[in-house]
N, C-alpha and C positions, 0 to 999 in steps of 0.2 A: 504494500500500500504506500501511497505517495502521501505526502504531507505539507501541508501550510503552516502558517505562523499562528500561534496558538491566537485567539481572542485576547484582546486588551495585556500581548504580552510586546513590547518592545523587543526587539530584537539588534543587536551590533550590526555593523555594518561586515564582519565576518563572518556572522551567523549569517545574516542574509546571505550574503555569496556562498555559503555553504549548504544551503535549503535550496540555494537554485541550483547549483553545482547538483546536486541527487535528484532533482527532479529532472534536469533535462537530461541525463545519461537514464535515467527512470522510462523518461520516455523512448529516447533511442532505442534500448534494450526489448522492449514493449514492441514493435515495432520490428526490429531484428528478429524476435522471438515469435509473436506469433501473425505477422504480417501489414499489411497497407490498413489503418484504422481511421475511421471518421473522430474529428475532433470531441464528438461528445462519447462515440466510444473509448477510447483512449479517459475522458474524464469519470467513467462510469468504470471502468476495469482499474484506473489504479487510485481514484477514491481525493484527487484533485478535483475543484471547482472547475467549470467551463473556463473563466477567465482569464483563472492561473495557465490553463492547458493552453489555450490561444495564445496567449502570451511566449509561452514555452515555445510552441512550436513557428509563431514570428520569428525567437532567434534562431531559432536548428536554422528557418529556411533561408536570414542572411548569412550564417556561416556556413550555406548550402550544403547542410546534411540531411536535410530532409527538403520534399516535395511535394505538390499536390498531385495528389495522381488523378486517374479518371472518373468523373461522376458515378456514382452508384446509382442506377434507375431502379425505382420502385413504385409499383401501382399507389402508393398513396405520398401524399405531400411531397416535399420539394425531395431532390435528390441529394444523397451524399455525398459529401466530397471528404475522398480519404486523403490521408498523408502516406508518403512513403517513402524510404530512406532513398537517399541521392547521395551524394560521398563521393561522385565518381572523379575528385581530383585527389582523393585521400588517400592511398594504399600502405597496403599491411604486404614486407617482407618473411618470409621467408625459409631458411637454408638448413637441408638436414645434413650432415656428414656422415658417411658410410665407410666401410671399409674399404672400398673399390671407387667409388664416386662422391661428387658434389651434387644433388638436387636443390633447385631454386624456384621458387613459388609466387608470384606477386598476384595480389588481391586488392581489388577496390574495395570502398566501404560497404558496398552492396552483397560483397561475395564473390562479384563475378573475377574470372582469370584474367587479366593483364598481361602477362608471360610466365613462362616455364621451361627450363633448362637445364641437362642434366651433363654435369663437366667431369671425366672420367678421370680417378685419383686414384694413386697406390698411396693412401694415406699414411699405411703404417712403415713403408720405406721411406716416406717421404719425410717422417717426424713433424712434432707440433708446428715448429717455425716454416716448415714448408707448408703444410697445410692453412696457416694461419695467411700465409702471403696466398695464397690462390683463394682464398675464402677472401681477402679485400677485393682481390681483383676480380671477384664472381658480383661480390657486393656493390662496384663501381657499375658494374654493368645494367645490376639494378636496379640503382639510381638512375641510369640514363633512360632504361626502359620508361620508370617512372615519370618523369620529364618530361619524355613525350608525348607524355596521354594529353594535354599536360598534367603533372600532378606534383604532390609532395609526400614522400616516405612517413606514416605515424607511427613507424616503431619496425623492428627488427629480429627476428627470434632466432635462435644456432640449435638444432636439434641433435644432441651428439649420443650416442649407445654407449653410456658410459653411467658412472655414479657422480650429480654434476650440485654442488651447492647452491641450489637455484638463489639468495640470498647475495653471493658473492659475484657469481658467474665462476667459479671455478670447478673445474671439471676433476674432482678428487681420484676417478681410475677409470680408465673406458680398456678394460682389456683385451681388446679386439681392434682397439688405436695402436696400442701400446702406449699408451698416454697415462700420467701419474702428477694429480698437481699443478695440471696444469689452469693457468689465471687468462682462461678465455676473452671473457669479456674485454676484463680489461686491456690483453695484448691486439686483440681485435679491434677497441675503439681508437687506440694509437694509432693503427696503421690507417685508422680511417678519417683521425684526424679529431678526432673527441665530437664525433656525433651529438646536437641536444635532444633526439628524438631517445627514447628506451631503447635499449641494448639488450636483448636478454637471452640467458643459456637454460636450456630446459633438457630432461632426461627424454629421449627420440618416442620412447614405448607411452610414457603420459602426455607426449603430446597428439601422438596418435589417437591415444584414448580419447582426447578431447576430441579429435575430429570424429569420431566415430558417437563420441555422444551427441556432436550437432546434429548427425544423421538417424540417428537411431530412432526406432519406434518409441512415441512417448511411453506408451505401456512398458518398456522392456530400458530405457536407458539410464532411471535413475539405481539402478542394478547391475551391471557392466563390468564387465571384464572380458579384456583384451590382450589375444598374445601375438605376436607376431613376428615370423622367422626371415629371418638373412642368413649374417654371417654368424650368429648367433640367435637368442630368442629373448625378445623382450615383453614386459608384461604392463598394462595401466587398469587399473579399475577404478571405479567411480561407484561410490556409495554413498546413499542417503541424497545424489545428486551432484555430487562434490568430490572431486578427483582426489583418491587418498594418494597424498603428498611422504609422508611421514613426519617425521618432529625433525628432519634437518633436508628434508629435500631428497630421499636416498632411494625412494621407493621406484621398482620397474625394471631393476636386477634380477629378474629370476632365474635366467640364464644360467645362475650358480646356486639353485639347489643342488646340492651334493646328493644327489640318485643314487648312485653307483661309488662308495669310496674305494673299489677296487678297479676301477674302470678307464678309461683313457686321460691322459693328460689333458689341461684346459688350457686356454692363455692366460687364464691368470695366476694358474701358479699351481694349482689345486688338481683333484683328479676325481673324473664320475659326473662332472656339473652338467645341468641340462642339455647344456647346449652342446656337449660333445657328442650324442644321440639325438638331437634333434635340429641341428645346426644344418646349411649346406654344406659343410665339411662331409659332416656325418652322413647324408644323403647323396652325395655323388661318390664319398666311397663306397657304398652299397650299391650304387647304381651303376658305377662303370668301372673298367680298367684305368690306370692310374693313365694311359697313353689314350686315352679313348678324348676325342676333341672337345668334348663335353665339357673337360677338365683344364682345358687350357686357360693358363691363366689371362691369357689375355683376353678372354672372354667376359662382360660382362653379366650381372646376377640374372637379369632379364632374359637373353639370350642364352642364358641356361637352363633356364628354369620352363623357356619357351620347348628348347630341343626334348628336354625330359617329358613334359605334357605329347611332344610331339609322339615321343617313342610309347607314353602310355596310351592315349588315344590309340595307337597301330598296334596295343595288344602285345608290347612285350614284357615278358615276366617278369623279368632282372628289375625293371625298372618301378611296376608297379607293387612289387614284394617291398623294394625300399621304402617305396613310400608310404607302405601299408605298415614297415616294421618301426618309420617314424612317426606315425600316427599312433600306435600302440605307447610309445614314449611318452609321447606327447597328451595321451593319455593321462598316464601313469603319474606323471608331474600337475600335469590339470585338475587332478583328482583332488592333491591338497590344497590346493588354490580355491575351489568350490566347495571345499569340506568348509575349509573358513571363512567364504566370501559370501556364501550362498546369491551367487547374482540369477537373476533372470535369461540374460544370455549368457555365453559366452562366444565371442567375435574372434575370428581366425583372420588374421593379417601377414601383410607379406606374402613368402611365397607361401606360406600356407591356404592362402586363400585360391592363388595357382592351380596348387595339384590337390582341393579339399574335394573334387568328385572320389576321389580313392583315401582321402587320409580322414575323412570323417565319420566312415564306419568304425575301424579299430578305435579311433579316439573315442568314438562314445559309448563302444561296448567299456571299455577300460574304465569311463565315468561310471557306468551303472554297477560296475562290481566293485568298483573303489569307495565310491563315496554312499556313508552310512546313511544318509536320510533319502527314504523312496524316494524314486525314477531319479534318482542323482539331485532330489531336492530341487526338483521344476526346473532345472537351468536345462537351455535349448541352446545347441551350437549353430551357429551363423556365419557364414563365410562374407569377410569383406567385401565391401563393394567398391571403395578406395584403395584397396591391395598395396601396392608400396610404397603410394603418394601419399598415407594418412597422418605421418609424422610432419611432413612438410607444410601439408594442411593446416594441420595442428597448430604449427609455429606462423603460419604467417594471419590466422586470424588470432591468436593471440599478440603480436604485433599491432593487432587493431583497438584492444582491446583499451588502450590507451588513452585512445576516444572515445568507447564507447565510457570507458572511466568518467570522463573528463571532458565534456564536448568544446568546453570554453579554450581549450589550447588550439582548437581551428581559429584562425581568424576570422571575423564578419566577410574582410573582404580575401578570397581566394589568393593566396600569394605567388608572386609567379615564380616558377623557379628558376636558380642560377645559374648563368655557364655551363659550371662544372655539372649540373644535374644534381646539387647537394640543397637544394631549398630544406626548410626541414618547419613541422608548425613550429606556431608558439610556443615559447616556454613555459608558459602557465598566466594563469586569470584573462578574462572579458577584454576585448580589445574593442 
């Protein structure tokens, strides 16, 4: 519910700016969330008078966030006229980091795509400082894409498969980087020149979560948990509606449950962790000879995972036993994750959502023997519909989110951007 100034209470002149501050990102969200709203609906669903709302929605539409969109005809009295977001010189970056690649994401405020590109890296030969330099040079590009809409960057998100201090931006261990300690953010805004829009490092699996919650059945997403396999497997869930974070940012590791303590070595040090049986490691060597071209390294995760669908589709054994024996794993570690989560779905990402015609039987037979509460305690398995783009997703509408925070850091009047393609909003308060 929205909120005015109480009756005969005086309010500061901070107060004020702070009651408008919540209601206009109130309204935006509103808006974002459940679509184009006529101004007295909008005052009827979040419990603002008419006047406040009109007023509200006066400034969204000089700092062209918002629009009127098409009249509503209806057989009686006048027709309505909705509002609906516009943003489209606003966009939200951004950039997952893989083990093999760069993916880049740019989003207007609306949602809609802007560009996407995906720049092929050997991350973990290449170490932080390398990868840190081709991630500004990926970022400048996105600036300029940006630009030309024309527009301006609200914010920036680095999605890394790693354990990342969201608080700091510093990336404490991404085992599959080989990365340890490393101070993301902040080496990242250097090279960019101390950006003033948000900066921020999030763990790859809960940003995916979140794009899968924007997608999700409302029945089914305040209950969510999501896994999803690369080069390893990472996990996000959302409960009560609210992405469990943990108490320092660490959560979306699963990747190293210890399964098997007698089992194959990890990259992190450890032996049996998930992701050594359920990894693409783990799936191509099951599925081919070490010289079979499957396995070439210069191949990228897509074009692997393409060949292997190709070879299951044509019915060969080798290939769908793999994936049949990763899906029993995948199981098996799924089991404890729902024993305690009890979500409503559970969402298969990456390539698992790829080869999930064949990896979602053994996975769910594994659910209903594993987990103590009948039929595996209602949780249904779902195959992505975002597949490997969902972490990117993830990050670059959280980039946006900055405005949706904060609508007053847009300017009234649209700003144009610079030369370089580096315009950036406001710093903060009403202009």
């Amino acid at each position: 519910m929205g909120y005015d100034a109480q009756p005969g209470r005086r309010l500061s002149a901070a107060d004020q700016l702070g009651v408008r501050r919540h209601n206009l990102s109130m309204v935006l969200r509103r808006l974002r969330d459940e679509g184009p709203r006529s101004r007295a609906g909008i005052a009827a669903e979040t419990g603002l008078n008419k006047a406040t709302v009109s007023s509200l929605v006066a400034e969204l539409t000089d700092r062209a966030l918002v629009r009127d969109g098409t009249a509503e005809r209806s057989s009686m009295g006048r027709p309505g006229q909705p509002v609906e977001l516009d943003g489209r010189h606003v966009c939200g970056i951004g950039i997952a980091v893989d083990a093999d690649a760069l993916t880049a994401l740019v989003l207007n405020f609306r949602g809609d795509e802007v560009s996407r590109s995906r720049v092929p890296l050997p991350a973990r030969s290449l170490g932080p400082d390398g990868v840190l330099d081709r991630l500004a040079e990926l970022v400048a590009e996105c600036h300029d894409r940006v630009a030309a809409g024309p527009g301006v960057p609200a914010g920036l998100t680095i999605a890394v498969p790693g354990l990342v201090e969201s608080h700091t931006g510093v990336v404490a261990v991404a085992p599959n980087l080989g990365w340890r300690s490393v101070p993301l953010a902040d080496e990242l805004s250097g090279r960019l020149g101390q950006p003033t829009y948000p900066l921020r490092v999030g763990n790859a699996a809960n940003l995916a979560a979140l794009a899968e919650y924007s997608v999700a059945d409302p029945a089914d997403r305040d209950e969510l948990l999501l896994l999803t396999g690369d080069t390893g497997i990472g996990g996000g869930a959302v409960t009560g509606g609210r992405l469990l974070r943990g108490a320092r940012g660490f959560s979306g590791e699963v990747g190293h449950l210890p399964l098997d303590p007698a089992g194959l070595p990890c990259a992190c040090g450890a032996r049996g962790c998930w992701q050594t049986v359920v990894g693409m490691k783990a799936l191509l060597t099951a599925a081919a000879d070490p010289d079979d071209p499957v396995c070439d390294p210069a191949l990228g995760r897509d074009e692997r995972v393409a060949e292997l669908v190709r070879r299951a589709e044509a019915g060969d054994a080798r290939t769908i036993g793999a994936i049949e024996r990763v899906g029993a794993w995948l199981g098996t570690g799924a089991a404890i994750l729902v024993s305690m989560l009890n979500p409503h779905v559970l969402v298969l990402g990456g390539y698992f959502s790829a080869v999930g015609r064949w990896l979602t039987g053994p996975l769910t037979r594994e659910l209903h023997a594993r987990v103590l509460a009948p039929g595996a305690g209602g949780c249904r398995v779902q195959l992505s519909t975002l597949g490997s783009g969902a972490a990117v997703l993830g990050g670059a509408r959280t980039a946006l989110d900055a405005v949706f925070d904060d609508p007053t850091l847009v300017p009234k009047t649209a700003p144009e951007p610079s030369p370089d393609g580096r315009a950036v909003l406001a710093p903060g308060g009403p202009s």
